[in-house]
RODO-805336 format. One line per field, with one value per residue (C-alpha): residue number from 1; residue in three letters; y, z, x. Coordinates in steps of 0.02 Angstrom, whole numbers. Each point is the difference from the previous one (the first is absolute). Example, Ala and Ser with C-alpha at 12.3 -4.5 7.8 and 13.67 -1.06 7.14 Angstrom:
// residues 2
n: c(1; 2)
res: c(ALA; SER)
y: c(-225; 172)
z: c(390; -33)
x: c(615; 69)
//
This chain:
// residues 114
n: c(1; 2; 3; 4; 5; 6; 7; 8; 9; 10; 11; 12; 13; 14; 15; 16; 17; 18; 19; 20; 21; 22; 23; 24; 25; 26; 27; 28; 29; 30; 31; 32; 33; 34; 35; 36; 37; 38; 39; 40; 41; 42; 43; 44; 45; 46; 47; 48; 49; 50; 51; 52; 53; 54; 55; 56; 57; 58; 59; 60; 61; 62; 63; 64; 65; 66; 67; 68; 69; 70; 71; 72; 73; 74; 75; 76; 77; 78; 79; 80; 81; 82; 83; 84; 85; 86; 87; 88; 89; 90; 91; 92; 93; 94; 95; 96; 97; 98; 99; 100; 101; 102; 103; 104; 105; 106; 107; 108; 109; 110; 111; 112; 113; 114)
res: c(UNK; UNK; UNK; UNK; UNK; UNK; UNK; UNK; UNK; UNK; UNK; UNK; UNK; UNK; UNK; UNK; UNK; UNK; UNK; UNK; UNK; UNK; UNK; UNK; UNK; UNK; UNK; UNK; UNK; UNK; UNK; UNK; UNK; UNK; UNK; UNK; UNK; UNK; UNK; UNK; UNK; UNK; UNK; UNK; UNK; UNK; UNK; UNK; UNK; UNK; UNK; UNK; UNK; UNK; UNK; UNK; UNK; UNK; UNK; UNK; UNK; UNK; UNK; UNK; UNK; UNK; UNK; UNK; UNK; UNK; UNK; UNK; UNK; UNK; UNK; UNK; UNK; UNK; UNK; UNK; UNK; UNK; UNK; UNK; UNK; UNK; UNK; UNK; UNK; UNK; UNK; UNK; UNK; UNK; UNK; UNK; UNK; UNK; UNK; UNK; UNK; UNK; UNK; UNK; UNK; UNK; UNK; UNK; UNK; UNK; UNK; UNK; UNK; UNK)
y: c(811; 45; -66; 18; 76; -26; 128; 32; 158; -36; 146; -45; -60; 113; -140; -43; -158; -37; -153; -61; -100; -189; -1; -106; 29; 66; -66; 169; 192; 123; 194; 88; 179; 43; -84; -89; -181; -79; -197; -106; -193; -145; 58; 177; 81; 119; -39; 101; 186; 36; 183; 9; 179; 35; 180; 40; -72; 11; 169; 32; 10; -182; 76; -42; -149; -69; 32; -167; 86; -44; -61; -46; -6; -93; -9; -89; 12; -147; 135; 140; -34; 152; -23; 126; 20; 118; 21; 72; 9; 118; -36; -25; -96; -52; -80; -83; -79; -150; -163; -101; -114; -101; 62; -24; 124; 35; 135; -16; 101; -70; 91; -25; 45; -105)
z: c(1360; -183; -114; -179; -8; -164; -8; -104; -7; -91; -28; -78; 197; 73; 84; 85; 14; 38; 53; 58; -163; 42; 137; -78; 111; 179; 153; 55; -50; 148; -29; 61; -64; -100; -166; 27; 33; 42; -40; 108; -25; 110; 94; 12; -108; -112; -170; -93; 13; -75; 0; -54; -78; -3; -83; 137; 183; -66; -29; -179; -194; -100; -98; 141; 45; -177; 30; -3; 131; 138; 205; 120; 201; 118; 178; 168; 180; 58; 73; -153; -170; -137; -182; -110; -195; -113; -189; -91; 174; 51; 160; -65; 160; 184; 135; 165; 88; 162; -57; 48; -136; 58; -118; 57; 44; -184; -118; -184; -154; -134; -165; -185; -44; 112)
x: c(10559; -25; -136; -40; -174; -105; -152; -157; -114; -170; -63; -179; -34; 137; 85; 153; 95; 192; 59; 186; 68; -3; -141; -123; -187; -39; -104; -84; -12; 10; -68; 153; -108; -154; 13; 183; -2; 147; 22; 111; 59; -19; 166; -77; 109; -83; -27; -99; -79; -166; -86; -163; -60; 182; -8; -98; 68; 179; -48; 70; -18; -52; 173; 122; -81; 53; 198; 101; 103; -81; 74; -84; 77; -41; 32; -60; 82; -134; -132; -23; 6; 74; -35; 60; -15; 98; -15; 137; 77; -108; -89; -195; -82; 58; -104; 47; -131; -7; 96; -162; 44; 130; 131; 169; 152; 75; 62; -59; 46; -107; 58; -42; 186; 71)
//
């Protein structure tokens, strides 16, 4: 499934935030790695992604982190969760980590030029 993702950098607090266009809120935020929080709905679909210190756990320059050009993937076979996140289609951070959350089996593409 394919999402339009809208995404901020601040870089005064070197934060993160993207969130799928038209989810309004989110019932919990799950660490899926140090610094990345992932926010799901009340159907436990993911809704938002939050990275605090973002420079440093995504592991690259406050300049990249300002690109509009930004996609985020996510996938979830009901036991591990993968969450990838390329700028300027370059791969910048992946994780995969225990689906402890409850998310559901899906396949998202959330991308700010969608």
């Amino acid at each position: 499934m394919e999402k339009r993702l809208i995404s901020s950098y601040d870089e005064i607090n070197d934060t993160f935030v993207g969130k799928i266009d038209g989810e309004n809120g989110y019932c919990a935020d799950y660490g899926i790695s140090d610094g990345v929080f992932l926010g799901i709905n009340n159907a436990n679909f993911p809704s938002r992604v939050f990275v605090f210190k973002a420079s440093k756990f995504l592991n690259t320059s406050k300049e990249t982190l300002e690109s509009a050009d930004v996609k985020i993937s996510i996938n979830c076979n009901g036991s591990y969760l993968y969450f990838d996140l390329f700028i300027e289609n370059s791969r910048i951070f992946s994780t995969k980590c225990k689906n402890k959350f409850g998310i559901p089996n899906l396949d998202y593409i959330i991308d700010s030029n969608y």
